[in-house]
C-alpha positions in Angstrom: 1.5 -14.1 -10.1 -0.8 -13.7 -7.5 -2.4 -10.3 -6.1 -3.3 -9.7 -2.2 -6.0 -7.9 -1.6 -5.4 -5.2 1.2 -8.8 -4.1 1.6 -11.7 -1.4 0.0 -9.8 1.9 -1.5 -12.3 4.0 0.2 -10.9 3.5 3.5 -7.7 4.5 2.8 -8.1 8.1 2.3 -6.1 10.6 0.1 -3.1 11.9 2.3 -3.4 8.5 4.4 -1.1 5.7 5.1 -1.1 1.6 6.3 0.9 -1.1 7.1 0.4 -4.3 6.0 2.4 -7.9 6.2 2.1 -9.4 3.3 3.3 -12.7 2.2 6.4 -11.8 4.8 6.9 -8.8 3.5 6.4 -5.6 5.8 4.4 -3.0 3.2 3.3 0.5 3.6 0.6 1.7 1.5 -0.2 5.5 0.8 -2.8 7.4 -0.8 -1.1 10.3 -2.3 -2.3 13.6 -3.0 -4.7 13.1 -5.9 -5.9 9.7 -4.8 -3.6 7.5 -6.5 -2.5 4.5 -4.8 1.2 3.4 -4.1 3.3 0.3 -1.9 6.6 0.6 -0.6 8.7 -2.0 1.8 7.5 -0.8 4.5 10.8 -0.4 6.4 13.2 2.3 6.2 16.6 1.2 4.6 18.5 2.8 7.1 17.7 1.6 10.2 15.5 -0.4 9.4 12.7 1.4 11.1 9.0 0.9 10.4 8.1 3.7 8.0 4.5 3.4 9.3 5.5 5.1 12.4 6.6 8.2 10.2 5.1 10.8 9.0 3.6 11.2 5.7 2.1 14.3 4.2 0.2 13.1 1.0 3.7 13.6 -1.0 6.6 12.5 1.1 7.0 9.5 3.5 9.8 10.9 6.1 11.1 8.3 8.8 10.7 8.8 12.3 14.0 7.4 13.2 16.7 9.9 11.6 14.3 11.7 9.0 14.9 10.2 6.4 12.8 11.4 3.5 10.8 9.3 0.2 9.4 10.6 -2.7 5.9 9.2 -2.1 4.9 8.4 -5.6 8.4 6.7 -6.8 10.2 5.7 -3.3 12.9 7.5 -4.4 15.3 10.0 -1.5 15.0 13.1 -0.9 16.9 13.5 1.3 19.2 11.7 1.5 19.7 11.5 -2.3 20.9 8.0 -3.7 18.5 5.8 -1.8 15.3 4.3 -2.9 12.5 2.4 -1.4 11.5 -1.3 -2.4 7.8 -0.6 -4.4 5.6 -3.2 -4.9 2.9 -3.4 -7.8 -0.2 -2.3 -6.9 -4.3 -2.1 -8.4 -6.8 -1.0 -7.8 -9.8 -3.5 -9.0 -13.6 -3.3 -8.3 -12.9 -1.1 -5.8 -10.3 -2.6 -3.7 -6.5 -2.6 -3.4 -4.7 -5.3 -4.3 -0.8 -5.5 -3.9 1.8 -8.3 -5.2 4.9 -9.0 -3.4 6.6 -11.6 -5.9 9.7 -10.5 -7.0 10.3 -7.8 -5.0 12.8 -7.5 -2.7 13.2 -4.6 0.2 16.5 -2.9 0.4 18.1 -2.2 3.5 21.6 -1.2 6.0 22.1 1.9 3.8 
């Protein structure tokens, strides 16, 4: 399994979020309150609209389009309930993030 790197952690500050493509796959990556480090698909299953247009408040992703809202630490809906976001594994090594996209696939047209 191979890892992408996405760049030093220290320029992705806590509260702070990124797109990046990755091996095709559109990924948004957060730094949630705390510091920890998380990747989600990085469009929204709805409408498929890019969740890096959003808004995110170091605990919850919401989607610009219709609102939607994503637990920022699991992916899972808040609101609505019963929908989840695509995560993707990610480290943090020596100082730099590193995501893999193998395996996981984005879910969408909820």
């Amino acid at each position: 399994m191979s890892w992408s790197s996405l760049g030093p952690v220290d320029e992705l500050w806590e509260g702070e979020m990124r797109a990046h493509a990755v091996d095709g796959h559109e990924i948004v990556v957060m730094r949630v309150d705390g510091g920890d480090v998380h990747a989600f698909q990085g469009i929204c299953p709805h409408q498929e609209q890019r969740l890096a247009d959003g808004d995110f408040d170091g605990s919850k992703l919401t989607c610009f389009g219709h609102l939607w809202e994503f637990d920022a630490t699991t992916g899972v809906g808040i609101n609505p309930v019963g929908c989840q976001l695509a995560r993707y594994p990610v480290e943090v090594r020596d100082e730099q993030i590193y995501v893999r996209t193998e395996g996981v696939v984005p879910s969408y047209s909820y």
